[in-house]
N, C-alpha and C positions, 0 to 999 in steps of 0.2 A: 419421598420423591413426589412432587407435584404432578397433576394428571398432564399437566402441557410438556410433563420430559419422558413421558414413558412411549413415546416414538413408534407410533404403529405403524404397520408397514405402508399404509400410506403415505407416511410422513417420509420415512427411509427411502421409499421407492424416488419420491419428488426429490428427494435430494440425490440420490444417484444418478437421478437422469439429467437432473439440470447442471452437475458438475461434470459429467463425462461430455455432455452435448458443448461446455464450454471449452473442455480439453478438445474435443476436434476442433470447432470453428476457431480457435483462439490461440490457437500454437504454444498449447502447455506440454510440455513432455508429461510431467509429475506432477500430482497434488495430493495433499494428506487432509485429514480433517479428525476432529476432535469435538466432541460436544459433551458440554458437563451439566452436574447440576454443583449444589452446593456439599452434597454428600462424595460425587466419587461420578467419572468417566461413564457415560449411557452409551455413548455411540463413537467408534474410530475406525475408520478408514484410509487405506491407499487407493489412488489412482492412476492408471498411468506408469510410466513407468521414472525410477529417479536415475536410469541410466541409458540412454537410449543406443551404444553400442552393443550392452550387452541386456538391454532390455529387463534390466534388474528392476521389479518392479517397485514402487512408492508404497510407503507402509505407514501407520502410525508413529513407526520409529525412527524413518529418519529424518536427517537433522537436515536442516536447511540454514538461510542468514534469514534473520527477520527485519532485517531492517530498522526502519523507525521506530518500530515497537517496542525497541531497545527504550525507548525515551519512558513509558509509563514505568519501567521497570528503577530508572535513573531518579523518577519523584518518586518511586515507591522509598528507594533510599535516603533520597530527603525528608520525607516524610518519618520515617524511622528516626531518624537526627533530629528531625524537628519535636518528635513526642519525648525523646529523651532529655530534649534541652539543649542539646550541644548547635543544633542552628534554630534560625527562624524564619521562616518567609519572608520577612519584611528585610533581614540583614542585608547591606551592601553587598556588592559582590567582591568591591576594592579593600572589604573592612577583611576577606580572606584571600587575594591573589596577589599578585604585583604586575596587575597589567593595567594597562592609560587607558581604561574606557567611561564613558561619565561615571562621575559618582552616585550620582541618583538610582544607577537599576541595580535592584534589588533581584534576588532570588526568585521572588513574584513572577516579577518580569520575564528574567529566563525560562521560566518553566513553563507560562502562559504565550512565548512569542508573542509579548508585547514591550520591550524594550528601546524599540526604535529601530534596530537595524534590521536591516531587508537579510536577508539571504546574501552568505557572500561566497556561494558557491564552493567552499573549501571539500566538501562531499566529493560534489560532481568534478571534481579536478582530479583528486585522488581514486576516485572509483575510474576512472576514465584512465591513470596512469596505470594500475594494477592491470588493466583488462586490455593495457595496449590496443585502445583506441581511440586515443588522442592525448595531447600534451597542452595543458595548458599555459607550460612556463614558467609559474609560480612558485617561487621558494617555500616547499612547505613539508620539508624533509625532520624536522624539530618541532619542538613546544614553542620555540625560543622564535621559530619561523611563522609559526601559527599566529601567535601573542602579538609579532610584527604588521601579518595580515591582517590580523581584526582594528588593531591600532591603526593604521595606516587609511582605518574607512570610515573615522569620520565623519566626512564630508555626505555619508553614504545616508548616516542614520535620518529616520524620517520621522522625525517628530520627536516630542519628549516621550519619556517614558509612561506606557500606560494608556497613551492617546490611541493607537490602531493595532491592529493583528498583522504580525510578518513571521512565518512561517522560518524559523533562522535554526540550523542544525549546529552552528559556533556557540550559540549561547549555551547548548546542552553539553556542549566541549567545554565548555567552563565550571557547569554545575559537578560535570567529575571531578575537574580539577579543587573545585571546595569542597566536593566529599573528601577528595585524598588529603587537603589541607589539614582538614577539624580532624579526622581518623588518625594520619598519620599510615596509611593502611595505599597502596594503588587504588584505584577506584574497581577493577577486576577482581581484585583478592576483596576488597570490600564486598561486593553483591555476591562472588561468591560460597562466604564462608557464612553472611549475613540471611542472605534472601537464595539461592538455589541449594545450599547445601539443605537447609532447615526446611523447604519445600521438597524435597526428592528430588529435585530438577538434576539430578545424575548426569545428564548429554547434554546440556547446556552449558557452553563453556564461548570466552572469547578468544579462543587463543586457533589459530589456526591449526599447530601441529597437534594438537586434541581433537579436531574434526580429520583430522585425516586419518587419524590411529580409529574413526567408528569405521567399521564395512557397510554399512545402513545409513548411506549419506549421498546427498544428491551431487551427481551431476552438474553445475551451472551452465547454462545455454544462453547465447547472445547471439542477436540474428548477425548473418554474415555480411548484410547489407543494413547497415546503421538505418538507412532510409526506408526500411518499410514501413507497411503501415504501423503506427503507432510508436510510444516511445518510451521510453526506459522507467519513467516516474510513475507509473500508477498509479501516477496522480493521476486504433482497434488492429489487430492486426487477422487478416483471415488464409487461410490456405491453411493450415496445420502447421507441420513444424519443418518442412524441406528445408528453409533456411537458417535455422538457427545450427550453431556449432557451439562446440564445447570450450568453455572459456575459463580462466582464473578465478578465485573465489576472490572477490576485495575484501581483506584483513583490516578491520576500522581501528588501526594501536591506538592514534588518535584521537579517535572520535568513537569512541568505543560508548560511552555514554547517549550519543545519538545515534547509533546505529551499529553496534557491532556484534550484537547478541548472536549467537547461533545456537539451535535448538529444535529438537522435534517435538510436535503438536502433541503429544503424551504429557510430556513437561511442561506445555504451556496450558494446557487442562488445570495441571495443579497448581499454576501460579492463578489460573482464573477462578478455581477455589478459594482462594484466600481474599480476595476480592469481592466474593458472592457472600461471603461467611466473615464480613467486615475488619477484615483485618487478622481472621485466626485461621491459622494452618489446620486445616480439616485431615487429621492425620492420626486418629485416634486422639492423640491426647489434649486436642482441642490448644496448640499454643498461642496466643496471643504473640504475630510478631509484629504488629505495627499499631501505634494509639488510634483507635477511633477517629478522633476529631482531626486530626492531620491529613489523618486518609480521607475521610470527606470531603474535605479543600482540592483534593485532585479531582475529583468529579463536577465542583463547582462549576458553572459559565463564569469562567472570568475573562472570556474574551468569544464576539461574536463572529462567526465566519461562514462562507456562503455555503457549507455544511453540516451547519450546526456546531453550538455553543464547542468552544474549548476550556478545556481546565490544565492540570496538568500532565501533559504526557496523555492526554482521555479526550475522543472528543463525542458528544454524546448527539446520536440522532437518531432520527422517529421512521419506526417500519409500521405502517398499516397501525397508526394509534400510538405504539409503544414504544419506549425510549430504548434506544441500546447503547451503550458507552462501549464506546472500542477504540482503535487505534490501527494503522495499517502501516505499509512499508518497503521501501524497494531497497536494493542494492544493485539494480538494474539487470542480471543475474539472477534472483529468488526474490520471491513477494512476498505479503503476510499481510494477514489481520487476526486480530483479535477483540473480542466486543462479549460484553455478555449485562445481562437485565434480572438485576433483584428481583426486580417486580416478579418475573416471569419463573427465576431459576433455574436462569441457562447461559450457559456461557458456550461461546463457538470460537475454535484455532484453525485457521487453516495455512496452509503454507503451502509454493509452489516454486520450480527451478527456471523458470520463466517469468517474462515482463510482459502478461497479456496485452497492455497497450490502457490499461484502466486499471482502479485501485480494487485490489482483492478488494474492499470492505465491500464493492458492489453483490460481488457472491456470497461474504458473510452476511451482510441482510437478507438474501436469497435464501440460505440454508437458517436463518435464523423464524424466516417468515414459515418454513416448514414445519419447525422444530416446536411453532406455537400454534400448529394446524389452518397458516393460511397457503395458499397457492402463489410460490415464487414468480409462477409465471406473468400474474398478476402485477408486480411492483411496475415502477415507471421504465427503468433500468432494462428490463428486459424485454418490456412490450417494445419500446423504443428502438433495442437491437434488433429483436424478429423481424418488424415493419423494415427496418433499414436492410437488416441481408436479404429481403425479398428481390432488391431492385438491383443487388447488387450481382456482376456476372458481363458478360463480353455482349456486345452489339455490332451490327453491321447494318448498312443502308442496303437499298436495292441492288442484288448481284457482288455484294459485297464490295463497293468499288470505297466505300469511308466507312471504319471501324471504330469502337468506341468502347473503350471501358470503363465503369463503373465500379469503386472499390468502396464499404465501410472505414472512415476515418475519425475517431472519435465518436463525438456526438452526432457527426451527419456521414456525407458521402464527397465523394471526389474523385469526379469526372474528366478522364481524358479523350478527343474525338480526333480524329490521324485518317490521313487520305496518301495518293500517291502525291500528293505536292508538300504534304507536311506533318512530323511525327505527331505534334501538336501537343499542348503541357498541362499538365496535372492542373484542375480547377475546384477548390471547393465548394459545394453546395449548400446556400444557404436553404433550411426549410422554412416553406410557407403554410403549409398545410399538409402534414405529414402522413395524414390515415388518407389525404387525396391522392395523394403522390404527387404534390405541386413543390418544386424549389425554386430557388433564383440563384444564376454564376453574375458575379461582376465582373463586366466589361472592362477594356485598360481606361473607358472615360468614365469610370465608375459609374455605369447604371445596371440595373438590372436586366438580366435576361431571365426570361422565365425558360424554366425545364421542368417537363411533366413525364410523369411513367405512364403509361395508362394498357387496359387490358383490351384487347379486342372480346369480338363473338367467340370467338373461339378461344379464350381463356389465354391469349398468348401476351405478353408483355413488351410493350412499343416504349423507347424514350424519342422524345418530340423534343430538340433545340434549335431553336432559330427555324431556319427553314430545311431542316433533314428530318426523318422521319426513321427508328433504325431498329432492329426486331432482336428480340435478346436470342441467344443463338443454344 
């Protein structure tokens, strides 16, 4: 074990505080965490609880949806295919399906979201149907419906293949469907008789009525008002968790390749062993399930994006120097990430039953920055949150006669100012100088107004717009 995983209680300490401090601010019921090295599990934890009627609390063992993270697991099987020979990266995708999309993308493509096609939404249609909260109308009750959908967009794709990054969950709906093709196997019986049986991943299944047969399984929570702060993709939300209610789990049959893994952070420890330990299931008997050189091609940049390089189903970014490859993931309902650094020999799972409003990987770098003896509090991510919930909080003018609220929204703030003559509407804040507490709203003639926080003599905090003046209360 490397001296950066043996986790003194400094390290433990930082990361319990900075994941409980984000279950209050950030309306998680539940979160679990898992950290490894390449030998075997250092550190697991629950948080919170994974059932909030009955206050059942969150453990290393239960099981959550992961989400997208489903997708590293989808190249892990390609990659398995691809060192036996039965496929290749470069293969058509047309030379194994019978569906009308160019002939040119290739496997590559799919894996790397870089194909051409944008996002065609087939996810967020169906997780939105399951959770009865909203209809988008779409026929996409079949494969046959599907196949149609992605046929039918064309017109959609943005360039040749190869040319840019688009982020597309369809293409990974197709990579199952050519696992199932070349196998002969479903893509579910595939990964699991392949890759979670041969891993111990035991609670790791896609099948819904498997998650509901654990007693050690979360809850999902979805706020009661779609419109809070924040939003479903983790790709802010604050007050705790008064508004979320307890919702459906969305079942990916579909799309089960991009997103339909379910699993507890125990399990995903040991698929991130095998990862750490290049390809060999660290299980005593050292098994080699996947060729070296296949599995490296998932880690490659093969495509750049404004978080760092992508490869397959991996995208790899830098904490304070060091690289971490990971992956993250909503079902709008449960979030996930996972990421872990050779270099370092650490790997980090974390999962939650909530959609903080931003991507778990922000708190996997947090606990990863721990875990390698730096100060989470330190990253950009967090300094940026603390500065921003400073200002945020209720305001009044003089004798209270104009009121004003101030909520975190993402990356900034967003201001609402209401009197008796009018409720007055939600306004985003642009920053200008964020450690001043200087921002600017636009106007409907599009200029800026400037809005400042500022502290009196007495330590009290004032926001100044326009010409109001109003004392945080």
């Amino acid at each position: 074990m490397s001296n950066a995983l043996e986790l003194e209680d400094e390290a433990t300490e930082r990361i319990d505080s900075l994941l409980r401090e984000r279950l209050r601010a950030d309306g998680i019921p539940g979160l679990s965490l898992a950290i490894t090295d390449g030998d075997g599990t250092i550190y697991a934890r629950g948080y919170g609880s994974r059932d909030l009627a009955s206050n059942a609390p969150a453990t290393p063992e239960t099981v959550y949806g992961v989400g997208s993270v489903s997708k590293s697991v989808a190249a892990l099987a390609v990659a398995r295919l691809v060192g036996e020979g039965t496929l290749a990266y470069d293969d058509r995708i047309v030379d194994h399906l019978e569906v009308d999309v160019p002939e040119d993308i290739r496997l590559h493509h799919l894996l790397s979201h870089t194909s051409g096609y944008p996002s065609l939404a087939v996810s967020e249609a169906l997780i939105a149907r399951q959770l009865e909260v909203g209809e988008a109308g779409v026929p996409l009750g079949s494969r046959e419906d599907f196949h149609a959908h992605m046929e039918g967009a064309r017109d959609e794709i943005a360039g040749d293949p190869g040319e840019r990054w688009l982020y597309c969950n369809s293409g990974y709906t197709l990579i199952g469907e050519a696992i199932e093709a070349v196998t002969g196997r479903s893509f579910t019986e595939y990964v699991a008789d392949e890759i979670l049986a041969p891993l111990g991943m035991d609670r790791s299944t896609y099948d819904g009525e498997v998650f509901e047969s654990f007693e050690d399984r979360m809850t999902p929570y979805f706020p009661e008002d779609p419109d809070r702060d924040g939003d479903a993709d983790g790709n802010d939300s604050e007050g705790g968790t008064a508004d979320l209610e307890p919702a459906p789990l969305p079942i990916r049959e579909q799309s089960a390749a991009a997103g339909g893994l379910l699993a507890p952070v125990t399990d995903l420890a040991n698929y991130l062993r095998l990862h750490l330990n290049g390809g060999v299931a660290a299980d005593g008997a050292e098994r080699r399930l996947v060729a070296a050189e296949p599995l490296e091609r998932c880690y490659d940049a093969h495509a750049e994006t404004p978080s760092g390089p992508y490869g397959y189903g991996w995208r790899t970014r830098e904490v304070r120097g060091r690289e971490l490859i990971g992956h993250g993931g909503s079902i709008a309902v449960s979030t996930a990430y996972v990421g872990f650094s050779p270099a370092e020999d650490v790997g980090i799972a974390l999962l939650a039953n909530a959609a903080p409003g931003y991507g778990l990987a922000e708190l996997g770098k947090g606990v990863f920055a721990a875990a390698v003896g730096e100060d989470p509090r330190d990253l950009p991510f967090f300094a940026r949150k603390r500065r921003l919930e400073e200002f945020a909080g209720e305001y009044e003018t003089y004798r209270g006669i104009k009121r004003g609220e101030v909520r975190v929204e993402g990356g900034t703030l967003r201001m609402r100012i209401g009197g008796p003559i009018e409720e007055g509407a939600w306004t985003p804040l642009v920053p200008e100088n964020l450690e001043a507490g200087e921002f600017a709203a636009l106007t409907t003639a599009g200029e800026r107004r400037p809005v400042t926080f500022e502290r009196d003599a007495d330590g009290n905090l004032n926001l100044f717009v326009d010409r109001w003046r109003l004392h945080r209360q």
